[in-house]
C-alpha positions as CSV (number, residue, x, y, z in Angstrom):
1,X,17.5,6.2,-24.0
2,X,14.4,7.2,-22.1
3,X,11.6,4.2,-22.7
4,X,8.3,4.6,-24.4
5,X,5.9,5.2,-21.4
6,X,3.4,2.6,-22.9
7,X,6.0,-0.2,-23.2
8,X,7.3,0.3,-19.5
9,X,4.3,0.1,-18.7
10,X,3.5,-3.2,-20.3
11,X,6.3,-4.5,-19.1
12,X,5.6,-4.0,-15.7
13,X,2.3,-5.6,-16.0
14,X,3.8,-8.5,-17.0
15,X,6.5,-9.0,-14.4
16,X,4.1,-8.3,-11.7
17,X,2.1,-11.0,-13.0
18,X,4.5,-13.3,-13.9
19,X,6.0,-12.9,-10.3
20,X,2.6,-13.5,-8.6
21,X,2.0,-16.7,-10.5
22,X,5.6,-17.7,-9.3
23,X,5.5,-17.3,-5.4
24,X,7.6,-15.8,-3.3
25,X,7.2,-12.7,-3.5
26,X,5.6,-9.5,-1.7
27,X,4.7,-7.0,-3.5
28,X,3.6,-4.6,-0.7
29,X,5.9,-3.0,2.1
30,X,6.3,-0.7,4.5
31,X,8.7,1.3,6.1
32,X,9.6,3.8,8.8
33,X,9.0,6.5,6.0
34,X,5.7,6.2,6.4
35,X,3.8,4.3,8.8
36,X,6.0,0.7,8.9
37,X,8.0,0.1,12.0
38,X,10.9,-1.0,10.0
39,X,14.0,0.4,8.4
40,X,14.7,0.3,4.5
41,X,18.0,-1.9,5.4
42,X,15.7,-4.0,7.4
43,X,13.3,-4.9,5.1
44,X,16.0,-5.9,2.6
45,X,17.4,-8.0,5.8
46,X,13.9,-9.4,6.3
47,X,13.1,-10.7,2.9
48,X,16.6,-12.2,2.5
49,X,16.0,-13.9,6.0
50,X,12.4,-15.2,4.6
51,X,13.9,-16.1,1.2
52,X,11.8,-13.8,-1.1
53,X,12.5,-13.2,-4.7
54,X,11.3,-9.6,-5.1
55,X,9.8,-7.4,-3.2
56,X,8.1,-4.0,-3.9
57,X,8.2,-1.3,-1.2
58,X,5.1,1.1,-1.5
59,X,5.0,3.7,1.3
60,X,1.7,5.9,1.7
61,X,2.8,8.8,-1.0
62,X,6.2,8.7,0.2
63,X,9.6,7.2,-2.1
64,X,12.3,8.4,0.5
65,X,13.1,4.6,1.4
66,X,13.8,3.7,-1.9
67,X,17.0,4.9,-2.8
68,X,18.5,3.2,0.5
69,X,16.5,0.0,-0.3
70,X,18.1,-0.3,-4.2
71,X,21.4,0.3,-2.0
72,X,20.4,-2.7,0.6
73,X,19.8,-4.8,-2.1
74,X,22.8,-4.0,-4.2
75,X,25.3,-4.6,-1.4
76,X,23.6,-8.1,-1.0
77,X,24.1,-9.2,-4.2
78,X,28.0,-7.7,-4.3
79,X,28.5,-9.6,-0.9
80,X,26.3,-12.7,-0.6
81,X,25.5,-13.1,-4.2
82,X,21.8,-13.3,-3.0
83,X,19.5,-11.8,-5.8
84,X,16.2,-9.8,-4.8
85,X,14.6,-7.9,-7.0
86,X,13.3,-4.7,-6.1
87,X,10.4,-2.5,-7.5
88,X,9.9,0.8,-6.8
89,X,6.5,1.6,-6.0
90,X,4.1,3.8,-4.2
91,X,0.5,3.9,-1.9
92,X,-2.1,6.4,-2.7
93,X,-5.5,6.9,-1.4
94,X,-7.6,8.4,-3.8
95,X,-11.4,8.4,-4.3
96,X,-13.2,6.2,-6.4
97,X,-17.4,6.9,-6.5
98,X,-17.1,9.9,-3.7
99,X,-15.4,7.2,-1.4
100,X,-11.9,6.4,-0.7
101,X,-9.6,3.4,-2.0
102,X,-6.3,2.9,-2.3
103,X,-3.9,2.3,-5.1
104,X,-0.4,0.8,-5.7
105,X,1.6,2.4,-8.2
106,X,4.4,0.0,-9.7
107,X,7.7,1.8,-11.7
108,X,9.6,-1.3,-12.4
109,X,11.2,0.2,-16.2
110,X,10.4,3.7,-15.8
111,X,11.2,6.7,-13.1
112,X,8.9,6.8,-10.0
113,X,10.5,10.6,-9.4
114,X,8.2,11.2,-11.8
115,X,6.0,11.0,-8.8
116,X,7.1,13.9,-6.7
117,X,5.3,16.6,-7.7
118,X,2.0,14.8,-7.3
119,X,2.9,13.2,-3.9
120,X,4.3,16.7,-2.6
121,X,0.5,17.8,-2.8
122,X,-0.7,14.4,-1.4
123,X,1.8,14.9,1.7
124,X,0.4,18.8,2.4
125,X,-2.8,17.0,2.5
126,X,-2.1,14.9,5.4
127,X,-0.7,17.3,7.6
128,X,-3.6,19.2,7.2
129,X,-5.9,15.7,8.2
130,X,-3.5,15.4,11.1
131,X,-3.7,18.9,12.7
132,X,-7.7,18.2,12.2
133,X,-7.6,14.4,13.9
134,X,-5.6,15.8,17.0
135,X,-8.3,19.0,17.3
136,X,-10.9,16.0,17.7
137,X,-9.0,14.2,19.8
138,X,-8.6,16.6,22.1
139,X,-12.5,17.9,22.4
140,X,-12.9,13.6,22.3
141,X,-10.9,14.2,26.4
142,X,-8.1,12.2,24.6
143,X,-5.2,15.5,24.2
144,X,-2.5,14.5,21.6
145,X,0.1,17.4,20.8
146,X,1.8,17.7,17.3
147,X,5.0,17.8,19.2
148,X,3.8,14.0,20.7
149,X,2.8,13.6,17.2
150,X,6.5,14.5,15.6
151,X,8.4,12.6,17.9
152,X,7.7,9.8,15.6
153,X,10.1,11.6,13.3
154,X,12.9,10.5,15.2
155,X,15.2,13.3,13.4
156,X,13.8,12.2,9.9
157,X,11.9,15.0,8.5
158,X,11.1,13.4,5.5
159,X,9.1,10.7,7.3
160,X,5.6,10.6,6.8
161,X,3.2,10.5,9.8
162,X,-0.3,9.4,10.0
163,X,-3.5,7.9,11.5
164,X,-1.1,4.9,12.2
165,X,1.3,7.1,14.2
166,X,-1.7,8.8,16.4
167,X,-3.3,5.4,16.9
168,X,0.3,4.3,18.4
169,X,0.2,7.3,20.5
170,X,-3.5,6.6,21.7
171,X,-1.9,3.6,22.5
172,X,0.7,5.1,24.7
173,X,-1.1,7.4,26.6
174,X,-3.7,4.4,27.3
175,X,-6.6,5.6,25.3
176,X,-6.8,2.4,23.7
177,X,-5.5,-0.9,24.1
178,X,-4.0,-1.8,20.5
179,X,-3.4,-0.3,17.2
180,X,-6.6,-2.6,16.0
181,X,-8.6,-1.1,18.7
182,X,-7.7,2.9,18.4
183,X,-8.7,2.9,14.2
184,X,-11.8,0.6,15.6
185,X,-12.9,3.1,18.3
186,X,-11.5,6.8,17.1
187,X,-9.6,6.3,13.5
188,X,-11.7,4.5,11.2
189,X,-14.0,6.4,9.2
190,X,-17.1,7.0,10.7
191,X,-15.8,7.1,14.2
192,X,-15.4,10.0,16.1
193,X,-11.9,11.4,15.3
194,X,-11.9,10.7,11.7
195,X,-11.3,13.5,9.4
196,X,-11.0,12.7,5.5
197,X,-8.5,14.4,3.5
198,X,-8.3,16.0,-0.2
199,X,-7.6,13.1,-2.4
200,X,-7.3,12.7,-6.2
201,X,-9.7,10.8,-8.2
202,X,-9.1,7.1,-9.5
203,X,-9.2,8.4,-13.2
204,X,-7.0,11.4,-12.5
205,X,-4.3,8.7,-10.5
206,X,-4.3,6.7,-13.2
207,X,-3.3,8.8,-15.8
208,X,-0.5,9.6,-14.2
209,X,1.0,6.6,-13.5
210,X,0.5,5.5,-16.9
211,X,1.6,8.5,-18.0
212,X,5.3,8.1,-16.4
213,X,5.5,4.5,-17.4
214,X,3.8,2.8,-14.3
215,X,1.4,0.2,-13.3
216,X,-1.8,0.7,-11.6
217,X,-2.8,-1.8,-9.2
218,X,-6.1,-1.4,-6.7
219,X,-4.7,-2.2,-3.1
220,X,-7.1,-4.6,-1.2
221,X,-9.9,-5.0,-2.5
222,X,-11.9,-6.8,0.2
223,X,-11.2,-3.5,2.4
224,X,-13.9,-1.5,0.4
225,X,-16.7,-4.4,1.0
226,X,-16.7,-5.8,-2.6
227,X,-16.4,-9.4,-1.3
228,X,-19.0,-12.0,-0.2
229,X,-22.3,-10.8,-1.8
230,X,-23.4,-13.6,-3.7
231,X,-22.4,-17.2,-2.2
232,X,-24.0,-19.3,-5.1
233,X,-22.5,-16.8,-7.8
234,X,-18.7,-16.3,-7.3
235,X,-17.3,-14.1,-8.3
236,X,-20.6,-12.2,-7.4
237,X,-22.3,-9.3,-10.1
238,X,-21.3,-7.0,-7.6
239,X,-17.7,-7.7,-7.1
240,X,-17.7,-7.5,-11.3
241,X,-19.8,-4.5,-11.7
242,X,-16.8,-2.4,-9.8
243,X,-14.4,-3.9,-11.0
244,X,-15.1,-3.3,-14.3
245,X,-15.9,0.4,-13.5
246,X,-12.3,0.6,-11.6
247,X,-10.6,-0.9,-15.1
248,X,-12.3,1.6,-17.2
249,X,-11.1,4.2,-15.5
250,X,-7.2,2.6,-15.9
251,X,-6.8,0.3,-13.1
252,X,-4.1,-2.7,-14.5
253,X,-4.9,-5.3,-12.1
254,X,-5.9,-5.8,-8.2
255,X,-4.5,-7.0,-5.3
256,X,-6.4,-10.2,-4.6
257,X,-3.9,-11.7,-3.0
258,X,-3.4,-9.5,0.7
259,X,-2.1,-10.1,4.1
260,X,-5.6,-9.4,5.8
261,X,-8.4,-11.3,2.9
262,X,-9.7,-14.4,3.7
263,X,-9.1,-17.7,1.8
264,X,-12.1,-16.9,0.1
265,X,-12.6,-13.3,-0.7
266,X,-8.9,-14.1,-2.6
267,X,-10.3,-16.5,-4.3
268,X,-13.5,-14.3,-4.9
269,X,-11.2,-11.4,-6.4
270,X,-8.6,-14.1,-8.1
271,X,-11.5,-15.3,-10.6
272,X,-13.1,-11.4,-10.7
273,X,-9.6,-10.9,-12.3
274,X,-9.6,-13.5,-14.4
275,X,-12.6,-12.5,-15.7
276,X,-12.1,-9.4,-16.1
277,X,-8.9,-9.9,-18.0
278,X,-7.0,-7.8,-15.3
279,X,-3.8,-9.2,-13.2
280,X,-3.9,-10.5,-9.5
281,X,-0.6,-9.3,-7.5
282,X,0.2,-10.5,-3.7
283,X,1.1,-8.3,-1.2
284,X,1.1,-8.8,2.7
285,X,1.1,-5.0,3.5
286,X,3.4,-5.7,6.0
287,X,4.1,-2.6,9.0
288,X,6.4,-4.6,11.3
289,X,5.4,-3.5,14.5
290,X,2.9,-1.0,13.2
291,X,0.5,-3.1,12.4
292,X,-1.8,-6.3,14.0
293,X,-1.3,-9.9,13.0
294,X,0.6,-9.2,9.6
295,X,3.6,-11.1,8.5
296,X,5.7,-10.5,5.5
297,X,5.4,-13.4,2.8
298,X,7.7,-15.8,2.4
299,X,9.6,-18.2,0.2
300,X,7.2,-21.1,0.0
301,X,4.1,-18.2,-0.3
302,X,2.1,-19.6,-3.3
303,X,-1.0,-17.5,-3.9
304,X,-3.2,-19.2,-7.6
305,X,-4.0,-22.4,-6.6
């Protein structure tokens, strides 16, 4: 029996929050089908190793690691009676007041293949942003080929590639000295190879997930420059005033809790939340080797205070 959207989706709010306020946990992953370093398998290996009691893994509009994470964490239970939960979930980047943010989409008690269609259009989009980057690149004296460019593929063609792929390749061919560094000097936006892509709107986003029985959850926050405007008023108006135009257009919750925000700005966006009636959710946005100075959480990883 197919489950009433609504409820599924109520019920996923309340396990990601009731896992949060445990500890644990991380509730945003990456893998090598889209710009993490690491396989499914892996990641299931990794958590086990670091003692985690669920994870969710949320590729940039991508669900091809899923199917081989649910078997990962299936075989661990049958062999080493170790139980990890896992919850499907997904990355978008959509726009949000003509600027981009990104959003985690949680399925824990509905389909996520619901999904495909959307993130099918989302996918042809970045292909299109790529071709443009490596055009830039290439007046920019930096050439990068799209055959460079797919030998991240590695004989997958379902994985996903990205700014985070070209940055590694900037990094090869010595036009820049770290991952950090090549989004810093070419990637980011407003630098000189940056080239946005055709994104769907918050509101639109939303519906759909709700719509298939999913959660909504605004990824990171502090990335978009909501934190710290107000040191005598915390959370500050500001921080409130988008928040509160993010939940009336069907966000469920935020992630204050986040591999690269400060002990402060968490607390900042924890009591936003609060506020605001809207969960918190912890994620370390892990890439393995993909990305700077970010671990994956671990057992002892308490995030309310």
């Amino acid at each position: 029996m197919t489950i009433n959207p609504e409820i599924a989706r109520v019920k996923t709010i309340d396990l990601l929050d009731k896992l949060t306020k445990r500890g644990g946990v991380d509730l945003h992953l990456h893998t090598v089908a889209s710009d993490g370093s690491d396989t499914p398998e892996e990641i299931v290996a990794i958590a086990k190793e670091r003692g985690l009691r669920a994870i969710a893994i949320a590729d940039h509009d991508n669900i091809e690691s899923l199917p081989k994470a649910e078997a990962a964490v299936r075989r661990l239970q049958e062999q080493n009676a170790y139980e990890l939960t896992l919850i499907p979930a997904v990355e978008l980047a959509v726009t949000f007041e003509n600027k981009p943010v990104h959003l985690l989409a949680y399925f824990a008690c509905s389909d996520i293949a619901g999904m495909d269609v959307f993130l099918a259009e989302q996918r042809k989009n970045r292909l299109v942003r790529n071709e443009q980057m490596l055009r830039k690149l290439t007046e920019l004296g930096m050439p990068v080929t799209q055959d460079e460019l797919d030998s991240y593929k590695e004989g997958d063609e379902n994985r996903l590639l990205g700014r985070t792929h070209i940055a590694l390749l900037l990094v090869k061919k010595g036009y820049a000295a770290s991952i950090t560094d090549a989004f810093h000097k070419y990637l980011n936006s407003g630098k000189p190879a940056y080239v946005p892509r055709k994104r769907a709107s918050l509101a639109t986003a939303c519906e759909l997930i709700h719509g298939l029985g999913g959660a909504a959850i605004l990824a990171h926050p502090q990335h978009y420059g909501w934190c710290g405007h107000d040191s005598k008023n915390i959370p500050s108006a500001f921080l409130i005033e988008k928040l509160q135009a993010v939940k009336e257009m069907g966000i469920d919750g935020i992630e204050s809790f986040h591999g690269d925000a400060g002990e402060i700005e968490q607390r900042e966006l924890l009591q936003a939340a609060q506020a605001l009636d809207m969960i918190s959710v912890a994620g370390s946005d892990y890439h393995g080797l993909n990305k700077d100075n970010t671990e994956m959480y671990h057992a002892d990883s308490k995030f309310y205070p």
